[in-house]
C-alpha positions in Angstrom: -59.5 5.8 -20.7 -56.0 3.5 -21.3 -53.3 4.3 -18.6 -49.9 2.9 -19.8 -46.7 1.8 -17.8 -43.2 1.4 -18.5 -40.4 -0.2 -17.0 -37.1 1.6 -17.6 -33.9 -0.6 -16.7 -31.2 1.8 -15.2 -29.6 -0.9 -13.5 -26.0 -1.1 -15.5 -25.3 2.6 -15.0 -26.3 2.5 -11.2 -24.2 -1.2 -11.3 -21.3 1.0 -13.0 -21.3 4.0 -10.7 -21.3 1.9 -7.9 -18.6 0.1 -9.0 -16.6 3.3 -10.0 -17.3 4.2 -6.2 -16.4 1.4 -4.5 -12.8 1.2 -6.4 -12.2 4.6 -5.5 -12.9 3.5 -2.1 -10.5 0.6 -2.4 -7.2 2.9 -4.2 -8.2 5.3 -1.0 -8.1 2.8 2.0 -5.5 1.1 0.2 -3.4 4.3 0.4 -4.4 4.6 3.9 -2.8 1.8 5.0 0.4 2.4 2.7 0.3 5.5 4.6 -0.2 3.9 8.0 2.4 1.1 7.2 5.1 3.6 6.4 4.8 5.3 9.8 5.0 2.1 11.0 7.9 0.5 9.5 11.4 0.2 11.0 13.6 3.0 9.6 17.1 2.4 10.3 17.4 4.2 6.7 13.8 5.0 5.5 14.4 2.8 2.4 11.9 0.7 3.8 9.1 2.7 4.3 9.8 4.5 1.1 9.3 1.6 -0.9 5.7 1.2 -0.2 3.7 -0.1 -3.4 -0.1 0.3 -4.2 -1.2 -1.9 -6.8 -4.9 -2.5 -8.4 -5.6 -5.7 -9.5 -9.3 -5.7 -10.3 -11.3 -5.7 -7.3 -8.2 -5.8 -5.2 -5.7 -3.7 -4.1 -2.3 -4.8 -2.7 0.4 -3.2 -1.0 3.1 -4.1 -0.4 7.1 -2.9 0.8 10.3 -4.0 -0.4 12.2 -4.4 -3.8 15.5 -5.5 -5.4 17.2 -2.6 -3.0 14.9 -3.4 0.0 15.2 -7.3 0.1 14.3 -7.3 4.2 10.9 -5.9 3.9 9.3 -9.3 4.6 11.6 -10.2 7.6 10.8 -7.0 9.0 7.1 -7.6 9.2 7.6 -11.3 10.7 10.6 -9.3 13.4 12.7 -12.4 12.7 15.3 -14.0 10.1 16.1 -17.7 10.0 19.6 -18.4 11.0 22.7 -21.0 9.3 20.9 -23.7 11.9 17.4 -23.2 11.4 17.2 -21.2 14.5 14.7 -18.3 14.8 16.3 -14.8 15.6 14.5 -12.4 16.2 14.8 -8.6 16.1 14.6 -6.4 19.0 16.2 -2.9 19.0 14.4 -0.2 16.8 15.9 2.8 16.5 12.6 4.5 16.3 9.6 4.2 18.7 6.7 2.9 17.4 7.9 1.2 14.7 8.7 -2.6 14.6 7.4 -5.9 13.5 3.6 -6.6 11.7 4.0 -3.0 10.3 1.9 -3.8 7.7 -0.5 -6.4 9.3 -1.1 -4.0 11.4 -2.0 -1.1 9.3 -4.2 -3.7 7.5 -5.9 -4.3 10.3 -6.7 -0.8 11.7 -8.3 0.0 8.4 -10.4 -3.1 8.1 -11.9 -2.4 11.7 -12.5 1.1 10.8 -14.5 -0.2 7.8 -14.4 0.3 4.1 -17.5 3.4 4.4 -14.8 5.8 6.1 -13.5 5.9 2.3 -16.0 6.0 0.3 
């Protein structure tokens, strides 16, 4: 009597789905906190929260707000711009309630604490 065994390798397929699930993921809690951000942002005219940007770079996803039309994204999130002297001056009336500075730091933030698994 002869019993035989064989080892069959599925490893690059489960390697490859897992990979395919983890980026879609990624492009989903990415979007989240685009989505987040937006709501966040300061709209004085909505350009800034319209310009919100996903982009996939590998294992990474960044978003990000502004353009050639929306140069003050960045100040925005810091809630200051550098004066002629150096000086620091900070914004401080929103026209909108719960919007204001760290828009996107914060959106970041809430997504990372609720953990990648909500997306997946």
């Amino acid at each position: 009597m002869k019993v035989e065994v064989e080892f069959q390798d599925n490893s690059a397929a489960w390697v490859s789905q897992m990979e395919r699930k983890l980026g879609n993921g990624l492009d989903r809690m990415a979007q989240a906190i685009r989505a987040n951000a937006r709501m966040r942002a300061p709209r004085k005219t909505g350009n800034l929260a319209l310009s919100g940007k996903v982009k996939a770079e590998g294992n990474t996803r960044i978003i990000s707000f502004g353009d050639g039309d929306v140069r003050y994204a960045a100040t925005q999130e810091v809630g200051y711009r550098t004066g002629a002297n150096g000086q620091r001056i900070y914004y401080k009336h929103y026209t909108t309630p719960g919007t204001g500075p760290h828009y996107l730091e914060q959106a970041g933030e809430q997504a990372v604490k609720e953990g990648l698994k909500k997306y997946l």
